[in-house]
C-alpha positions in Angstrom: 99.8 101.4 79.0 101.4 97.8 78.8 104.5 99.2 78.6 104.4 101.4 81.3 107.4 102.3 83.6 105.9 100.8 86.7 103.6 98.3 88.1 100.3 97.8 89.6 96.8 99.0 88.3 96.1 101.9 86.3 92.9 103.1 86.5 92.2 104.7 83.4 93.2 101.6 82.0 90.6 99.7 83.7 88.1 102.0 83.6 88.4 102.1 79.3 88.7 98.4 79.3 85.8 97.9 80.9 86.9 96.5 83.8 86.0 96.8 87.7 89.6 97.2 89.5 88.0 96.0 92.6 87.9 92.8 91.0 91.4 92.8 89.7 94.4 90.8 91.3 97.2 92.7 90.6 100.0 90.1 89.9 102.3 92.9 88.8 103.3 94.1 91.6 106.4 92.4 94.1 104.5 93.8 97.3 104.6 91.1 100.6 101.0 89.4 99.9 100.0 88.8 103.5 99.3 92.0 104.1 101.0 94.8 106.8 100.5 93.5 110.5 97.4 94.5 112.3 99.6 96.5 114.9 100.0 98.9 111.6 96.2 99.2 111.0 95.6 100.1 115.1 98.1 102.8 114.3 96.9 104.0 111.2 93.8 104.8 113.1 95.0 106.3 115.7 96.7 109.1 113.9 95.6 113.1 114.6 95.9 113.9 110.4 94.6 117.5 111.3 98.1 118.2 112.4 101.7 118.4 110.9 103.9 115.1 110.9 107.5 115.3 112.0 109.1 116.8 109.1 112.1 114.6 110.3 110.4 111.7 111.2 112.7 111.7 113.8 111.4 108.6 115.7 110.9 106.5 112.9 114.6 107.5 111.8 115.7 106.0 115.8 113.5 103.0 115.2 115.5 102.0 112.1 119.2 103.1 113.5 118.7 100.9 115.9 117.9 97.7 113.8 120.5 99.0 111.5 123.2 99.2 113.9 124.0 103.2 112.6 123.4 106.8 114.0 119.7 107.7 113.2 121.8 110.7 111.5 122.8 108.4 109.3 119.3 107.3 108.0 116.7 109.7 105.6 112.9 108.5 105.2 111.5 109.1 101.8 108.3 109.0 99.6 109.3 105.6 98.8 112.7 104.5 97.6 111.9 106.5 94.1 111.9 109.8 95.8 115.3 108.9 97.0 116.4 107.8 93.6 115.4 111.1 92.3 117.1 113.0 95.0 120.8 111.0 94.4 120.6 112.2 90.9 119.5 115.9 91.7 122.5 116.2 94.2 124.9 114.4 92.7 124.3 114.4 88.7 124.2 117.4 86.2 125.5 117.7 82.6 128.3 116.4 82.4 128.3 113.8 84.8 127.9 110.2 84.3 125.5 107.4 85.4 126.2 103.9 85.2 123.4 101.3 85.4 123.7 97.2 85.8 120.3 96.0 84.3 117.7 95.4 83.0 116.6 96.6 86.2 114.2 99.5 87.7 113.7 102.0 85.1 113.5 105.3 87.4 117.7 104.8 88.1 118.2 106.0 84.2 114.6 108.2 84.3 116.1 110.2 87.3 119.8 110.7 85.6 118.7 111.6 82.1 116.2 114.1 83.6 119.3 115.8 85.5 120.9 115.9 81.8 123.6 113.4 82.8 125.2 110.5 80.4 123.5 107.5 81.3 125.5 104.1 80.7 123.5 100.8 81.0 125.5 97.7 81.6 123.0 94.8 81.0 123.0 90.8 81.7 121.6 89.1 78.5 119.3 86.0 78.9 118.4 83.7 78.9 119.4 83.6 83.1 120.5 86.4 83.2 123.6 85.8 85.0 126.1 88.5 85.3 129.9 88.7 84.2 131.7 90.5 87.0 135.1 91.0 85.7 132.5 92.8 82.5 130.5 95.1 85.0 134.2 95.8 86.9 135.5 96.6 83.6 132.6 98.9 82.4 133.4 100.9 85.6 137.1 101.6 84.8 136.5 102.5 81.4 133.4 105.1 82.1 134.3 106.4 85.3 130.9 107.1 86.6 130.3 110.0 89.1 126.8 107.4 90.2 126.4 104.0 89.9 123.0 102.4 90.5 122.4 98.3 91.4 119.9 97.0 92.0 119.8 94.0 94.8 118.2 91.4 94.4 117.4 93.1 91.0 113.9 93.9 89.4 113.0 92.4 87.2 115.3 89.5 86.7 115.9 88.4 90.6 118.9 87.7 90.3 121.2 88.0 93.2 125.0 89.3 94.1 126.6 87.9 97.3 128.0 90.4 99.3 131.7 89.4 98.3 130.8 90.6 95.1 128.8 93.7 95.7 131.8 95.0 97.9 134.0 94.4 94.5 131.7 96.6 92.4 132.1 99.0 94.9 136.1 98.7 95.4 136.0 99.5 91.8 134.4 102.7 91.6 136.9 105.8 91.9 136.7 108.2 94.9 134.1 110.6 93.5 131.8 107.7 92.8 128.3 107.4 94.5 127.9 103.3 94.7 123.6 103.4 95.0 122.9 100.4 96.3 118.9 99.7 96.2 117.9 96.6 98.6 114.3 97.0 98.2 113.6 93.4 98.1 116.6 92.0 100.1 114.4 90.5 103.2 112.6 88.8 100.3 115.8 87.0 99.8 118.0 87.0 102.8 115.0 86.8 105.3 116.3 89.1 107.3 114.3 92.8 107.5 117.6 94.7 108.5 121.0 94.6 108.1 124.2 96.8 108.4 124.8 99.4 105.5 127.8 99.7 102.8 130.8 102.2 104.1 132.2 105.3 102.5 131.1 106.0 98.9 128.1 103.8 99.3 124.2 104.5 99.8 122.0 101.6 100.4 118.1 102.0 99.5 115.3 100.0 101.3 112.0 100.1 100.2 109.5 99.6 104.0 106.7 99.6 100.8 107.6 95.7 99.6 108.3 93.6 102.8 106.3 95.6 105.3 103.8 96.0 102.8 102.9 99.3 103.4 103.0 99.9 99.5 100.2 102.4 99.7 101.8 104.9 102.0 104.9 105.4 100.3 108.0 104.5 102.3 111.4 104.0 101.9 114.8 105.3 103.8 118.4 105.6 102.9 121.6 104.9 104.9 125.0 106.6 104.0 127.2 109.0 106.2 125.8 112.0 106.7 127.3 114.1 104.7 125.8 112.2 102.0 122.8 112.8 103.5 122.4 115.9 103.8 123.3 116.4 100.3 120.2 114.8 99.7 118.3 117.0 102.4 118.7 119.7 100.2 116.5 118.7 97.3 113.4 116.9 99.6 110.1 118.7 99.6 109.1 119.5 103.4 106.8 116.9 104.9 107.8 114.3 102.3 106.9 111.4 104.6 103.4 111.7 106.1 102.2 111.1 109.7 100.1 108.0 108.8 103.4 106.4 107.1 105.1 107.6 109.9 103.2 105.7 112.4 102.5 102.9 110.6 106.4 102.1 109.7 106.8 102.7 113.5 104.1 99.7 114.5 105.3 97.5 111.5 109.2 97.8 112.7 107.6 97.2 116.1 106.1 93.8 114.8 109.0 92.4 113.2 107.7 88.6 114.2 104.8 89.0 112.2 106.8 89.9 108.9 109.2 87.5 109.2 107.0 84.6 109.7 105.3 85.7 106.6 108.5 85.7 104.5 108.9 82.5 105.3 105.6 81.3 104.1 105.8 83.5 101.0 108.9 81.3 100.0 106.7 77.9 100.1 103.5 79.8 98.5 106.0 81.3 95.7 107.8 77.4 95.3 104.1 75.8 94.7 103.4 78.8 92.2 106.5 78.0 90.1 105.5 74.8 90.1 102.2 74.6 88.9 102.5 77.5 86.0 105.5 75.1 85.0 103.6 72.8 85.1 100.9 74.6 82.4 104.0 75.0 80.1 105.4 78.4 80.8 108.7 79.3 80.8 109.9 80.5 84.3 113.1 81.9 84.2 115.3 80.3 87.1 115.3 82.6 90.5 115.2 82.8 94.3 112.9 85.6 94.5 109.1 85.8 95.0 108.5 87.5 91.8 110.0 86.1 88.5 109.7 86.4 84.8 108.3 84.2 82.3 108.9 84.3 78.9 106.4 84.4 75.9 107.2 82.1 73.2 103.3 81.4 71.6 101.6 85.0 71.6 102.8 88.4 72.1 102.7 90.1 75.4 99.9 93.0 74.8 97.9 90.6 73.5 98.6 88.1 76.3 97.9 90.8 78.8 95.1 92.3 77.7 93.1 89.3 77.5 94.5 88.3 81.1 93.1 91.8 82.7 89.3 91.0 80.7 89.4 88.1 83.3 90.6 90.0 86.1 94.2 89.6 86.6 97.1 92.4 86.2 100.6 91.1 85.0 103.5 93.4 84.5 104.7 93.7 80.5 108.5 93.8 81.0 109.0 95.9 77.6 109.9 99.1 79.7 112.7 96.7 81.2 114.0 96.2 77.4 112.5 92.6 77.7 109.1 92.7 75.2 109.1 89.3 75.6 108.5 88.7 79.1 106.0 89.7 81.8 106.6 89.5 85.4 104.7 87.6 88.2 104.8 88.5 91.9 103.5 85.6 93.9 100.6 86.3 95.5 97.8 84.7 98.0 97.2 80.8 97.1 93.6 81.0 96.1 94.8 84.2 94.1 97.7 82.1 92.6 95.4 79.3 92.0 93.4 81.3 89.7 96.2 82.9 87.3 96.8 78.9 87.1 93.9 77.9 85.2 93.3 80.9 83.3 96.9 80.5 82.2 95.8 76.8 80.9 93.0 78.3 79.5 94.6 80.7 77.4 97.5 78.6 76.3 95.2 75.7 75.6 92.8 77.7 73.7 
């Protein structure tokens, strides 16, 4: 269970633990902790879900053009940005073909290429910062060639951050049959902007409307490539894959792009005073710019740690499914909420 392949609560868990999940808070998760904007829950409501969404989502795909500065043909909705993971690797990879991965980073990218039978390549940074080598990722892409390459950024788990000068390297790099996947899900998280224009060519860029718009129970995500990309992607999506309450609720969130942006901006002074104090208790936070970061276990080993973290009602992400058994991950979360972890933390360590 600990070392499970994603975050957030698992009921069974819970339930053979002993524990009531309503009174969990679920630090594993990097969702946006204020919440989606109330425009999204007036919407939500208002939604007819005896009839058939918009197998399209046509508007929503305008809505997002638009901020994007692209053709709404160039933008496909998904099931959250793991759908579209999983479609990139049914239309591009097979036997045969070859996936590169920059990690440790989001486990679905090599889940999603093995499953399709390709060779999957994993190009990691080591800690303790986990800073990268670009002439070493640049070189790992001449000498394997990959038909896909997946980066994460920022990455998850490690937050760690390419500027753009160097992402557009990577990309120069790759040869002409090369997909460059390039999964944003948490950049307004780090640039504090909620949009931005997409890569050209051979690239795809993901972005996750589940993290910063907080709408992490619908299950939302789009991609933006040229269109022939796209519809290469068409072909393997169930009908319907986006639902009419995701549907309208993206549209009212995108439609209330004042309220999310002033709560980036506090979540970067909640996420500062966080650090802070669990440094403070004597953990080791690794360096990073993001809202969620990992820590590093030195005095106790991380099931252990865990478990007796979730008997007093708080979830934290083991990071052994990220090849890191000895770290967990935090993502910040409400003050009061933060406060808590806090002194259990000293608790724990001190006792």
């Amino acid at each position: 269970m600990s070392a499970d392949v994603h975050g957030s609560l698992d009921w069974l868990e819970l339930r053979r633990a002993g524990v009531d999940a309503a009174q969990v808070v679920d630090f594993s998760v990097n969702v946006n902790p204020f919440g989606p904007s109330p425009k999204v829950r007036e919407a939500i409501l208002a939604v007819d879900i005896s009839a058939y969404p918009d197998r399209r989502a046509l508007l929503l795909c305008e809505a997002l053009a638009v901020h994007n500065g692209v053709g709404f043909e160039n933008i496909l909705t998904g099931n959250g940005t793991a759908e579209l993971v999983w479609l990139v690797a049914q239309a591009f990879l097979r036997p045969g073909k070859r996936a590169l991965i920059f990690g440790p980073t989001f486990g679905e990218y090599r889940r999603a290429a093995a499953a399709m039978g390709a060779t999957v390549y994993e190009q990691n940074a080591t800690p303790p910062d986990f800073e990268i080598s670009l002439p070493v990722w640049m070189e790992s892409i001449y000498q394997i060639q990959p038909d896909v390459v997946f980066l994460c950024n920022p990455n998850n788990p490690t937050g760690v951050c390419l500027p753009e000068r160097q992402i557009r390297m990577l990309q120069g790099a790759c040869p002409a049959h090369t997909l460059f996947v390039l999964d944003e899900a948490y950049r307004a998280f780090y640039h504090g902007e909620l949009f931005a224009p997409p890569l050209e060519g051979n690239g795809v860029v993901l972005r996750s409307m589940t993290k910063d718009f907080a709408l992490a129970g619908l299950r939302l995500g789009y991609a933006i490539a040229e269109e022939s990309t796209l519809q290469a992607l068409r072909r393997f999506q169930p009908p319907w894959s986006v639902n009419a309450v995701a549907q309208a609720a993206a549209l009212a969130a995108v439609d209330d792009l004042n309220y999310y942006e002033d709560s980036l901006r506090k979540l970067r002074s909640v996420t500062h005073d966080f650090k802070n104090a669990l440094m403070g208790k004597g953990a080791q936070v690794i360096p990073g710019e993001m809202h969620y970061f990992l820590i590093r276990m030195t005095h106790t080993s991380v099931p252990h740690f865990r478990k007796e973290l979730l008997q007093r009602g708080i979830n934290v992400r083991d990071c052994a499914s990220f090849g890191l058994p000895q770290y967990i991950r935090l993502g910040t979360r409400l003050p009061a909420e933060n406060q808590k972890l806090v002194d259990v933390w000293h608790l724990l360590e001190s006792g």
